[in-house]
N, C-alpha and C positions, 0 to 999 in steps of 0.2 A: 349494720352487718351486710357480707354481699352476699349475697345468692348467690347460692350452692348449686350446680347442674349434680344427681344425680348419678356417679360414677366414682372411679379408682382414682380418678383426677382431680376433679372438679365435685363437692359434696353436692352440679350440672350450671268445591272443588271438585269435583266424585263423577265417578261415570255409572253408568246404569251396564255395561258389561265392557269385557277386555278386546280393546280394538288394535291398541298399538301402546309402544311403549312412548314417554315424551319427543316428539319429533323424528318418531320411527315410521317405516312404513306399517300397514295393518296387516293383522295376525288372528287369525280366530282359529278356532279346532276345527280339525278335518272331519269335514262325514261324507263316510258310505251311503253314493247315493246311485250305485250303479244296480241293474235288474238282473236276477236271478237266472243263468244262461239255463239252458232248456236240454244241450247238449254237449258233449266233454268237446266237441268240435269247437261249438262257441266260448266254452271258455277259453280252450286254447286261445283262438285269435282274440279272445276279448286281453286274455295276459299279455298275446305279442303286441298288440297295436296301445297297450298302456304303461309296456316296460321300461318305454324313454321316460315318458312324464312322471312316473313313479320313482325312477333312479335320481330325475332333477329336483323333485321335492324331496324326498324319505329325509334327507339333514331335519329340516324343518320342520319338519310335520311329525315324525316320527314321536322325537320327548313331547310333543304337544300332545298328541295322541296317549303316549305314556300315562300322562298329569291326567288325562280327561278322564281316563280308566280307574285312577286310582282314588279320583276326589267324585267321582259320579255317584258314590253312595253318600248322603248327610256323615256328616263327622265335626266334631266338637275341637279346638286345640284351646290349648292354654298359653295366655299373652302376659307377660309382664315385664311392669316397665315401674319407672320413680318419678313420673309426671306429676305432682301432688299438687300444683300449680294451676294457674287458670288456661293454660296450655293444656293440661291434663282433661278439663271441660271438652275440648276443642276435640280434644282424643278419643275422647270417650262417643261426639256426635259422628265421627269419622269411622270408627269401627263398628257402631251400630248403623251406618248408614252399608259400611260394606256387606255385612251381616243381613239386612233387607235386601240387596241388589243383586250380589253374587249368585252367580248361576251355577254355582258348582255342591250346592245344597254343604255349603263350611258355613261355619259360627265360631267366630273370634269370640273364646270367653277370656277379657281382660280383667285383669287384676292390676290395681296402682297402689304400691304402696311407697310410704317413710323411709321405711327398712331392707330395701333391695337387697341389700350384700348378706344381710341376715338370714333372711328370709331362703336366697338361693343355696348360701350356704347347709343349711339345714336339709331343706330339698334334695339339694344333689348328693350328701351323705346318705343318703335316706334312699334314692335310686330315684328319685322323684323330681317334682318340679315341671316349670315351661315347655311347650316345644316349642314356643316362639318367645325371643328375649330382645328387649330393646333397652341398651346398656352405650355408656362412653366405648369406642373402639378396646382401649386402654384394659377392657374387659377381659381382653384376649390373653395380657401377662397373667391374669388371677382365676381365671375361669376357662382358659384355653383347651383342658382336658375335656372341657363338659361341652363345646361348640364344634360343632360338625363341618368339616370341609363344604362349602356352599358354592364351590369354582361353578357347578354343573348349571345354575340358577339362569344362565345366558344361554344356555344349549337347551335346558326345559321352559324356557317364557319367551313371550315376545322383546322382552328387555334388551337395549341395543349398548354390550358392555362399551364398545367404544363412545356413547354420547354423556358418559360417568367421567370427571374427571378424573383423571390416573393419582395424580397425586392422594386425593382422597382412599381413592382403591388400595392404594397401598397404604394406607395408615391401619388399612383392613383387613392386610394380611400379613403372612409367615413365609417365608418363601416363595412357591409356588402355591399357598392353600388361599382361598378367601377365607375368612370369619363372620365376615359381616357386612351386609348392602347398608350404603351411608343414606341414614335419614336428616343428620341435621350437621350444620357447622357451627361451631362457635369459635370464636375470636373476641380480640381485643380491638375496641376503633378509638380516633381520637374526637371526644366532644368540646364544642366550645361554646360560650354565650353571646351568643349574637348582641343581645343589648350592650356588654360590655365591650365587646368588641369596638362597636360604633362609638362608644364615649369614649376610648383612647384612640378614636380615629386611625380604624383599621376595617377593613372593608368588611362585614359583617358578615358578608357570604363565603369566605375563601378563608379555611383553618391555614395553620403553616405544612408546608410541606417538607421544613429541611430543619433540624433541630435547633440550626443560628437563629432561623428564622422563631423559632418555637424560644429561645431564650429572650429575642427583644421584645416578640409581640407579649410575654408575661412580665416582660417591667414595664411596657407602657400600662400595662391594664392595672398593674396594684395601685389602690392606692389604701392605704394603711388607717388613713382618716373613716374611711368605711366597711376593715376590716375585710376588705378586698383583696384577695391574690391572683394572680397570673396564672399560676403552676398550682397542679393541683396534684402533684405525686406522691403516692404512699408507700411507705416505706414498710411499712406492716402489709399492704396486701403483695404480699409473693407473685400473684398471678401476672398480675399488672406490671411488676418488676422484671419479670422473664420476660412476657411479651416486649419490654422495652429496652433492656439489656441487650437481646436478640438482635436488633437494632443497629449493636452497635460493635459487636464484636463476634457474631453468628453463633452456634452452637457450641452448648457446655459440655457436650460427648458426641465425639464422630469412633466411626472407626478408620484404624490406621492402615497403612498398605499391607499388612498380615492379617487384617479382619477382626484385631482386635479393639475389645473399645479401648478408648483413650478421653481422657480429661484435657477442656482447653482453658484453664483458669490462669494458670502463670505465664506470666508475660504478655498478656491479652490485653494489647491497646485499645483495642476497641470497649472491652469490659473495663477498663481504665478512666476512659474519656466518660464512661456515664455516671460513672459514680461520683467523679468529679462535678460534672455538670448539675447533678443533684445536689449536691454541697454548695455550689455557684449559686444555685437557685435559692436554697435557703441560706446561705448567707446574707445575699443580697435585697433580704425579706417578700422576695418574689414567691417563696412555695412552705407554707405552714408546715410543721412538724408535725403529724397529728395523724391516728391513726383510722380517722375517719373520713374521707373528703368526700367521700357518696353525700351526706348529710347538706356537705357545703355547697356542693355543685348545684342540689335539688334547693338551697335556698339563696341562690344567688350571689354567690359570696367567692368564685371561682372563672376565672376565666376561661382554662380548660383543664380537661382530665384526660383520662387514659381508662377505659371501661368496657365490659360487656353489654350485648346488647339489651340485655334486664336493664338496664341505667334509665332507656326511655321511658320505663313506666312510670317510674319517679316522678323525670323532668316534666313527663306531661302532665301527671296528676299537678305539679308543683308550678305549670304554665311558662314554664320555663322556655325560651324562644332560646333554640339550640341550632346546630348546625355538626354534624356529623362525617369524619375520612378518616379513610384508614390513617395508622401512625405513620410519621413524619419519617422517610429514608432515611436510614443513618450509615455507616462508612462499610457497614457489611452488605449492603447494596437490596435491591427487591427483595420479597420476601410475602408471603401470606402465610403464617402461623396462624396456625389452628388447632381446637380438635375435633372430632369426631366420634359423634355419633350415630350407631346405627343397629339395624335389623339382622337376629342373628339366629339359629335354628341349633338346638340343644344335642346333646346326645340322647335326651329323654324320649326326642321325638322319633314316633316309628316312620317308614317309607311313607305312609298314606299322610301322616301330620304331617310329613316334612314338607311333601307336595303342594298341600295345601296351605303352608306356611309361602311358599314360591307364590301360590297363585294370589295372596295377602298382599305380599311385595310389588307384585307385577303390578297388581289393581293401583298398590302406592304412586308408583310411577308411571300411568297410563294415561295418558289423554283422553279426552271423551270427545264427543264430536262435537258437544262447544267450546274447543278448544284450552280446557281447564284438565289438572286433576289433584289428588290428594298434594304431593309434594307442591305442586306449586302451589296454592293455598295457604300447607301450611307455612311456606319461604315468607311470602308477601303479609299475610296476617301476625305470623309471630318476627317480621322482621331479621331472619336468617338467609345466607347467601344461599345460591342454590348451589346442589355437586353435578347436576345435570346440565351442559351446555346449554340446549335447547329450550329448557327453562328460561334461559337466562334472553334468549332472542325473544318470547311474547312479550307482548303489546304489556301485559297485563303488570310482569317486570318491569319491564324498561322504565312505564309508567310508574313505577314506585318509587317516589325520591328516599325514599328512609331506607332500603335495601336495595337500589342503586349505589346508594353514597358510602354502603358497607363492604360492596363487592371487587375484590380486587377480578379483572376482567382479563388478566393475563393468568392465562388458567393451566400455563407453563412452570408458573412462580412455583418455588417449592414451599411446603405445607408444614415441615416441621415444625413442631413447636418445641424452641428451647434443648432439645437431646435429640440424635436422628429417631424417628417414628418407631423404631424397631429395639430401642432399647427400654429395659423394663423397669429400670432404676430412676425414673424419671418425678416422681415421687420426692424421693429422696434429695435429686439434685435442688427441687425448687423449695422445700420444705425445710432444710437441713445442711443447702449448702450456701444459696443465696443469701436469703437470712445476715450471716457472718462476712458477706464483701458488703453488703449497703452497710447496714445498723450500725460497725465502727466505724467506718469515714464519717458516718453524720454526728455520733456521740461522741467517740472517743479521739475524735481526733486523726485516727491510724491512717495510713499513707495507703490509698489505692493497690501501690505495689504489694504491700505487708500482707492485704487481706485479699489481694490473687495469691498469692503464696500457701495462705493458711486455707485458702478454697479449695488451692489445689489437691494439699493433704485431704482433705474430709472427701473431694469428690473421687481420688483415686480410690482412698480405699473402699466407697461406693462400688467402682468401675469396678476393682479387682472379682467384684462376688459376681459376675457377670461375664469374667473372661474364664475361671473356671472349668 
């Protein structure tokens, strides 16, 4: 089975106080530390002689000030999230470590459960629920009405929006609104096995980078005698197939030059040549038909695959000598799909929770003065790329071959995954459309072109409940 993240998509360090956000300059709360003038004379001049320095701070200082006023009394919010994972462990020492250190007398009460969607649901009929949620971006099409605009979160914290990547930021928003600050990425990467690698004499450290290269280095590697394959692509998992279709023929819904959506299934060479190449693969006994290859990868029976970063736990419980990069460029050119997760402030929550849900996030993303904080920890320990540039420059990163080797470093590349980020039928497209262009080229025979065709019908009239 794969592991499910937690969301509408996918079923998915610490400082002692807030100094700055990742690779920002430092930011603390303003205090009044001026003496009580004696005469209205001295105030005057004490107001002229401090009305420049006042006019060149008050941006800054001002929401800071705000936040300080509003969280200075103890106050309780409510966190949840669908961690149930040994991530979840990790989460739970992070928000009680915030919860001891935090100077602003907040207490993160976290709740992890199974049943997110459930759970919220219920809540938010009810008027109730979170004022802090940590959910797939993707949150935003099903939940959108209950999530607060949070654009202000960079004008009330030390948080430096520009050191966020943008593409993530926008997976996070609606227009002009944010929804939600990105705590985690997830993507698909390409793993290979090193040992096997080396037995069909190919250099054990360096995956393919170009899909020809990806079709010969899995025929050297089969060999049939040991029940050995090259290719380890599944046809049943969806996720894996989008990520790598993507690849090859860009996205299944753009919008068109009137703003509407539109379907790119017919006539999509790109979406053409993969499906092909899949059938290439298993004809040529180079890629098992089988709807498991997590199984085979973790017992050594696979040259490479195509997986989330959950795949390592496996391979390492399993001793598996792997090697790890992004997927192979294919004719649709760069690319980092992904999705996103992140931190998100309810409608449930009053000004004073919401505050303190900002000063949660800020602490997330805040350096301490030994040059560590929450986010980056969590990147490095659970093996996720960062969304914060600055992250990505420590010693502590760079250092980390396993989330080096996942991170695409051109932080230009666009993020979509599979549909543009902003449409909400996306669901549907990988669940319901895909599905029907692989499954018959491998089964039945049908010709690439037939089933862009019959894609196209199921995905328009997806598109149409969207152009409405």
């Amino acid at each position: 089975m794969k592991k499910k993240i937690i969301s509408t998509i996918l079923a998915v360090a610490m400082t002692t106080s807030l100094l700055a956000g990742c690779g920002s300059s430092a930011s603390t709360p303003a205090q009044d530390t001026s003496a009580v003038a004696d005469t209205d004379a001295e105030v005057e001049a004490k107001a002229d002689t401090n009305a420049n320095a006042a006019e060149s701070t008050a941006d800054s200082t001002e929401s800071t000030d705000a936040v300080e006023a509003e969280t200075s009394e103890p106050i309780t919010i409510k966190f949840w999230n669908g961690f149930t994972g040994s991530d979840g462990d990790q989460l739970v020492e992070l928000v009680d470590r915030f919860n001891s250190e935090n100077e602003y007398g907040i207490t993160v009460d976290m709740d992890i459960t199974s049943s997110l969607d459930e759970e919220l649901s219920s809540a938010f009929a009810a008027g109730e629920g979170p004022a802090l949620l940590l959910s797939s971006s993707a949150y935003r099409f099903t939940y959108g009405q209950y999530m607060q605009d949070i654009s202000d979160i960079f004008d009330k914290t030390g948080l430096d929006k520009s050191d966020f990547i943008q593409s993530y930021l926008d997976y996070c928003s609606e227009d002009d609104s944010l929804y939600l600050v990105p705590f985690q990425i997830v993507s698909f990467y390409l793993y290979w096995n090193k040992d096997l690698f080396e037995a069909a004499g190919l250099d054990p450290e360096k995956g393919p980078t170009t899909w020809d290269e990806y079709l010969e280095y899995a025929k050297k590697i089969t060999d049939s005698s040991k029940n050995v394959y090259g290719s380890g692509l599944c046809y049943g998992y969806n996720y894996q197939m989008a990520h790598t279709i993507q690849r090859f023929g860009g996205l299944a819904v753009t919008k068109d030059s009137s703003g509407k959506w539109q379907a790119n299934f017919d006539s999509n060479s790109g979406y053409a040549d993969f499906v092909n190449t899949y059938k290439q693969l298993v004809d040529a006994g180079d890629n098992p038909l089988t709807d498991d290859t997590d199984s085979m990868m973790t017992a050594g029976q696979l040259g490479m695959t195509i997986n989330g970063p959950w795949l390592t736990g496996g391979m390492d419980t399993a001793g598996i000598n792997y090697g790890i990069s992004t997927i192979p460029t294919g004719a649709a050119g760069n690319m980092n799909s992904c999705e996103v997760l992140g931190f998100s402030v309810t409608t449930v929550a009053s000004d004073a929770e919401k505050l303190a849900a900002y000063r949660f996030i800020e602490w997330w993303n805040t350096m301490d003065a030994n040059g560590t904080c929450p986010a980056l920890e969590w990147s490095v320990t659970n093996g996720y790329p960062a969304y914060m540039k600055s992250l990505m420059e420590t010693d502590a990163y760079k250092s980390n071959e396993k989330v080096m080797s996942m991170t695409n470093t051109d932080t230009s590349a666009p993020s979509d995954f599979i549909v543009d980020a902003s449409f909400p039928g996306i669901n549907a497209i990988i669940n319901d459309v895909l599905p029907q262009l692989v499954q018959p080229v491998l089964f039945d025979e049908t010709k690439a072109e037939t089933a862009l065709g019959e894609c196209q019908k199921l995905a328009d009239d997806i598109v149409a409940q969207y152009n409405n």
